[in-house]
N, C-alpha and C positions, 0 to 999 in steps of 0.2 A: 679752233686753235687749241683750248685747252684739251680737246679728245687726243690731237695730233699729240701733245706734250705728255699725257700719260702713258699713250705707247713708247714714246720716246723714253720715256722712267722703266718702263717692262721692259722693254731691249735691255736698258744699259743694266739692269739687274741683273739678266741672264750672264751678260757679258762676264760682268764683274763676277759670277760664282764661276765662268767659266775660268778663271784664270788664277785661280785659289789653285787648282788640284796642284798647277805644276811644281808647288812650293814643297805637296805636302807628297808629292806623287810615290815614295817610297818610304812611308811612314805608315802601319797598321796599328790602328788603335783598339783592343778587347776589353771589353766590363763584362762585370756580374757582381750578382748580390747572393749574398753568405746568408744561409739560414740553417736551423736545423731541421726543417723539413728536406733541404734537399741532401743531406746526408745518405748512404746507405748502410746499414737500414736509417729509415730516418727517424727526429728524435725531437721531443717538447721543447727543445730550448728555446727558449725567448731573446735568445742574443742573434743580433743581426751585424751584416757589416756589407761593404763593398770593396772591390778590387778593378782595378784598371793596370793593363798590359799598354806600353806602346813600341811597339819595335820599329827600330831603325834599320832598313836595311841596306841602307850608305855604309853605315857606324859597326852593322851587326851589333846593336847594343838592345839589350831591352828593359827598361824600365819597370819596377813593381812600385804599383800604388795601392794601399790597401788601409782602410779602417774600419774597429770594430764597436763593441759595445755589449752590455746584459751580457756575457758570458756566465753560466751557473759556475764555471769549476775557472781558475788561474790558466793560462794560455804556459802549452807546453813546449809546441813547435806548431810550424807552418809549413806549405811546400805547395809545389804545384805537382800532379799528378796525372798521367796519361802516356801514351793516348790509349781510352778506354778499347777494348777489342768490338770488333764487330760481328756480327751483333751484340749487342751489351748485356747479357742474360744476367750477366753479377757486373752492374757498372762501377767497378772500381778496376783501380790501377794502379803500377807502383809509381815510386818518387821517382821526378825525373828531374827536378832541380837540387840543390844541395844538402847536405842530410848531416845531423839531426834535421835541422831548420835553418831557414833561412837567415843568412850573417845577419846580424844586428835587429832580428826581430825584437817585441819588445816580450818579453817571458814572467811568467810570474802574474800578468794585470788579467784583467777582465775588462779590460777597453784600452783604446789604444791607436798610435797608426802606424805607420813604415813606409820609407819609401826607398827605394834604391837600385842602381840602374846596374847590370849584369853584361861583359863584354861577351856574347854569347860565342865568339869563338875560345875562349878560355877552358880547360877541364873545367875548372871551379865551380865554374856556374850550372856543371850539372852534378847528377849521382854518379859516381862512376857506372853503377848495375844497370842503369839509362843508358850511358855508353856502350857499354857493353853487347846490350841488349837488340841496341840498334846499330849494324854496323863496324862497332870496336873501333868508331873514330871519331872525332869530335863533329866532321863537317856532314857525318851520315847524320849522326846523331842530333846534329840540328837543321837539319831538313825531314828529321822526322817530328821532330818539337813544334816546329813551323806549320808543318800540313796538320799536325793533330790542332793546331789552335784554330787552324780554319775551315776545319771540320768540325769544330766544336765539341772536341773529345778530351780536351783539358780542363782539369779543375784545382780548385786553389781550395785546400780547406786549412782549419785551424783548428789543433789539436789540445786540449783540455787536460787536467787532470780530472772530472768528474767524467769526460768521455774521451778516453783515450784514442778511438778511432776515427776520433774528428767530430766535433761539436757542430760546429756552421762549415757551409761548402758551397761555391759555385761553379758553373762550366762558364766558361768565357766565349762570348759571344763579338764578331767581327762589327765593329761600328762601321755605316756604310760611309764608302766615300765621298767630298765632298764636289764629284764628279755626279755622281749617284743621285745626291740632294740638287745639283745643279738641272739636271733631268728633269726631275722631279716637278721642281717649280717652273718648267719652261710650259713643262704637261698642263700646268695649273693656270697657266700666262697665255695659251695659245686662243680656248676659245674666249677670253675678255678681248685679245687681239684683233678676232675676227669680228667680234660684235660692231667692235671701235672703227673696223674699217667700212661694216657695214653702214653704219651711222653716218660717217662721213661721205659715203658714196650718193647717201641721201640728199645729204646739206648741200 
C-alpha cells in the first residue's frame, strides 16, 4: 500500500510541473554573470555582478535586472550589446539598447543594482544605429534583438571610468523552461516507477 502511494506522490509531481508551463508559456527568462574576464580583451577586475533578462511576449515588454560590486573605476554607462557576428573572430558588437546608458542606471558607484522593464515595441528602448542597422523599423529590429538572445549573441556589459570599454560583461543565456525541468524529472521518476511496479507485482 505504502509502494502504491509513492507512485501516487510521482505522478501527481509530474502532473503538477506539467501545468506550470501554461502560466508561464510566453515568458523567456536570460541570466548571466558579469566579470572582467569575460570582457574583450579581457581584464583583472575583481568586480563581478549578475543580470537577468525576462521578456514578455504577451506584453512585448522586457525586464532588466542587474547587480554589481568591486568595480576598480565609478560605473560610466551600461547597455546591452549584440547580436555578435558570426563567426565571432572579434566578439564584440554595437549598442542595441539605449545610448549613452541605460535610463536610470545608477553612475558614478562601484556597486549597485537596477531594474527596469522596457516596452520593447517603443523606439526608446533601443539605439537608433540598432534600428537602423536591422531593418529601419522597430518590429525588424526586435526580432532581431530576440533571436540574438536565443542564440546567445547578447551581452550586457558595464562600462567604467578606469575601463572605458567595459569592465565586467556577460552573454545571456536562455533559462530552460519549466516544461523542460518537467521532462526532466519524469526522466528521473520513470525507472523508481518501474521498480515500484515491479515490487508490487511480487507482493
Amino acid at each position: 500500500m505504502k509502494k502504491i502511494s509513492m507512485l501516487g506522490c510521482a505522478a501527481l509531481v509530474c502532473v503538477s510541473l506539467h501545468s506550470v508551463p501554461s502560466a508561464w508559456a510566453h515568458t523567456s527568462i536570460y541570466t548571466t554573470i558579469l566579470n572582467g574576464p569575460n570582457e574583450f580583451p579581457a581584464n583583472p577586475s575583481l568586480g563581478v555582478g549578475t543580470a537577468k533578462l525576462t521578456v514578455d511576449y504577451d506584453l512585448l515588454t522586457m525586464r532588466v535586472e542587474a547587480s554589481f560590486s568591486g568595480l576598480t573605476g565609478n560605473t560610466s554607462a551600461s547597455h546591452i550589446h549584440g547580436p555578435i557576428p558570426e563567426p565571432p573572430a572579434n566578439p564584440l558588437a554595437g549598442v542595441a539598447t539605449p545610448t549613452p546608458t541605460f535610463p536610470g542606471f545608477p553612475l558614478g558607484v562601484k556597486a549597485g543594482s537596477y531594474d527596469q522593464t522596457f516596452d520593447m515595441t517603443s523606439a526608446s528602448s533601443y539605439n537608433p544605429a540598432f534600428v537602423t542597422a536591422n531593418g529601419g523599423t522597430i518590429g525588424s529590429a526586435m526580432n532581431v534583438f530576440f533571436a540574438g538572445l536565443d542564440a546567445g549573441k547578447m551581452y550586457l556589459n558595464i562600462h567604467t571610468t578606469n575601463t572605458p570599454g567595459g569592465e565586467i560583461r556577460g552573454f545571456f543565456a536562455l533559462v530552460p523552461e519549466p516544461s523542460t525541468l518537467s521532462l526532466a524529472v519524469m526522466g528521473l521518476l520513470a525507472p523508481l516507477a518501474r521498480r515500484y511496479r515491479r515490487a508490487a507485482a511480487i507482493n
